[in-house]
Backbone as CSV, one residue per row, in Angstrom:
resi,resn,N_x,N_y,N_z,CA_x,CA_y,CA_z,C_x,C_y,C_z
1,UNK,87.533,117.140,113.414,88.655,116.981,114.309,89.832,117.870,113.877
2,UNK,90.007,117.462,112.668,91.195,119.022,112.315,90.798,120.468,112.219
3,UNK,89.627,120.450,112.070,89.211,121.751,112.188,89.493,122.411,113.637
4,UNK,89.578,121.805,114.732,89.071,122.007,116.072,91.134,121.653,116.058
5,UNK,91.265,121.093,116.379,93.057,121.104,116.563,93.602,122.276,115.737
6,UNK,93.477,122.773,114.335,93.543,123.539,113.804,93.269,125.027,114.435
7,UNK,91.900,125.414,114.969,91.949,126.383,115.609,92.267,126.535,117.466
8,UNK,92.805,125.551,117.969,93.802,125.315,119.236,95.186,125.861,118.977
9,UNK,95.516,125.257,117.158,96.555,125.986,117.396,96.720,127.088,117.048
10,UNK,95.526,127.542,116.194,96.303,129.087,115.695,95.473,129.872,117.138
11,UNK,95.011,129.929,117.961,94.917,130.547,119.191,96.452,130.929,119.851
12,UNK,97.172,129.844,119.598,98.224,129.766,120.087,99.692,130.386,118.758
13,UNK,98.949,130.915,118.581,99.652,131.794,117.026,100.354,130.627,116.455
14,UNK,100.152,129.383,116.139,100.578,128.844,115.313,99.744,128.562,113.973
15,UNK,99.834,129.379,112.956,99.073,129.434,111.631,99.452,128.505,110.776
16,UNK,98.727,128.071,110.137,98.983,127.311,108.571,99.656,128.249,108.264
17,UNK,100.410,127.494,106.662,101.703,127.860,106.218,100.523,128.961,105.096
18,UNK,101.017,129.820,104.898,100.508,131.120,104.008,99.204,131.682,103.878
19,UNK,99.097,130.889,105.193,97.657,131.408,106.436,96.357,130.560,105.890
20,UNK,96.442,129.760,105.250,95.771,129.113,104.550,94.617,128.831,105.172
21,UNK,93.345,128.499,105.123,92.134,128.111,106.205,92.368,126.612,106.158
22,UNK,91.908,126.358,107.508,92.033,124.667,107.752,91.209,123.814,106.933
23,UNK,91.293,122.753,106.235,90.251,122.006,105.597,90.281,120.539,105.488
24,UNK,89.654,119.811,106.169,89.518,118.378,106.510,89.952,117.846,105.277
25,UNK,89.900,118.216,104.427,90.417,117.414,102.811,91.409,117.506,102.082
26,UNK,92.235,118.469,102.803,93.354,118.196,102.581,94.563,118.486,103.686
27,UNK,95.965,118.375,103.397,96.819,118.292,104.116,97.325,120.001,104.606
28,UNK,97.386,120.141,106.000,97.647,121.562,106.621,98.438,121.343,107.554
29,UNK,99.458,122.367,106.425,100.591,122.820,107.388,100.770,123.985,108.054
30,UNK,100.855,123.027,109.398,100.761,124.280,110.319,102.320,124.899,111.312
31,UNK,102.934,125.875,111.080,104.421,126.132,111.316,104.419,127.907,110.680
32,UNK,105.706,128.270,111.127,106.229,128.934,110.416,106.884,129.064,109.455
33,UNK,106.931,129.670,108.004,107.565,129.694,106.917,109.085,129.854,107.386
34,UNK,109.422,130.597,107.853,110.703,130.960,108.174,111.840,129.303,108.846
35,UNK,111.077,128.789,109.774,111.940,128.211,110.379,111.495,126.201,109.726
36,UNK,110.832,126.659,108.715,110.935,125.449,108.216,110.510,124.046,108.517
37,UNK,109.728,124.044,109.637,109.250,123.130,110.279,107.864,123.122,110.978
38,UNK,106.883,122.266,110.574,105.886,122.117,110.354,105.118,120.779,111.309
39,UNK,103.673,120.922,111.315,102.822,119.961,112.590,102.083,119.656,110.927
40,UNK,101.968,119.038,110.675,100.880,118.293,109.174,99.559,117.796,110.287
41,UNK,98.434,118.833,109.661,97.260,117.767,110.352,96.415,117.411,108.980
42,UNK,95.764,115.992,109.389,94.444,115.686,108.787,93.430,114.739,109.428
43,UNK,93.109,114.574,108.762,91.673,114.133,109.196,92.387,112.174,109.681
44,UNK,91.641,111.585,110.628,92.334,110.167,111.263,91.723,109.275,109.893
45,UNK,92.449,108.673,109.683,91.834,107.027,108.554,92.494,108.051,107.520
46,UNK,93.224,108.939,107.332,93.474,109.261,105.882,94.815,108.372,105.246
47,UNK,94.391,108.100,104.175,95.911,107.242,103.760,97.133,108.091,102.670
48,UNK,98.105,107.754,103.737,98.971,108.626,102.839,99.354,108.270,101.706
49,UNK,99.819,108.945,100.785,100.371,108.808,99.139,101.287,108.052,99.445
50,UNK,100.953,107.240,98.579,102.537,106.059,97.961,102.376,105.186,98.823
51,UNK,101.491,104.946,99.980,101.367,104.189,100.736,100.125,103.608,101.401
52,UNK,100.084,102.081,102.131,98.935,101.347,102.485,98.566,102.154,103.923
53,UNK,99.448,102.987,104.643,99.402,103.626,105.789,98.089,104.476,106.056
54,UNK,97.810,104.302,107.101,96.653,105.341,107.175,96.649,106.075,108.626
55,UNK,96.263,107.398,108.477,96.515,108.790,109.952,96.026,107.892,110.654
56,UNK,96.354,107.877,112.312,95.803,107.644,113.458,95.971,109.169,113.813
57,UNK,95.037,109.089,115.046,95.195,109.878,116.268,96.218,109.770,117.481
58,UNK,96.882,110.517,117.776,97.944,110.705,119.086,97.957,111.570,120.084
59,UNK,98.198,110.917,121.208,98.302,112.476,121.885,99.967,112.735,121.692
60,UNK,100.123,114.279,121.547,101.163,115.088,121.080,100.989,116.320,121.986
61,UNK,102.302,116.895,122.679,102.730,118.057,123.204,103.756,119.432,122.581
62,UNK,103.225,120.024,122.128,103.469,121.487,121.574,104.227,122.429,122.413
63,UNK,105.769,123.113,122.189,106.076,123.810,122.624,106.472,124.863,122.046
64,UNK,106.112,125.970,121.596,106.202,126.850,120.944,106.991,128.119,121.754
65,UNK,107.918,128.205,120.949,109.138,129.518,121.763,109.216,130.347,120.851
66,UNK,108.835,131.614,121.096,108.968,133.096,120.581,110.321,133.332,119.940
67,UNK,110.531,134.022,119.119,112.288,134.251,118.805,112.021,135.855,118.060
């Protein structure tokens, strides 16, 4: 599943942070270095650090503006 969202977005020139390849096992940030702000994907059921929380799935809308 992140693999496949992962390459939706870099179609859409949004790359992992230092172009990194996507990998279900760990955490990918996907943004530009420059502007500091980032889409984190992983894999659904993952539990985050420091916490009992665990990823769901969402639907989410992407708007990406050129500068």
């Amino acid at each position: 599943m992140v693999e496949k969202a992962g390459e939706e977005l870099q179609c859409k020139s949004l790359t992992s942070r230092d172009n990194d390849p996507i990998n279900r096992a760990y955490l990918n940030f996907m943004g530009d270095d420059g502007s500091y702000s980032y889409l984190l994907l992983v894999e659904p059921g993952r539990r985050w650090i420091f916490s009992d929380q665990v990823s769901e799935v969402h639907p989410l809308e992407v708007v990406v503006k050129e500068t």
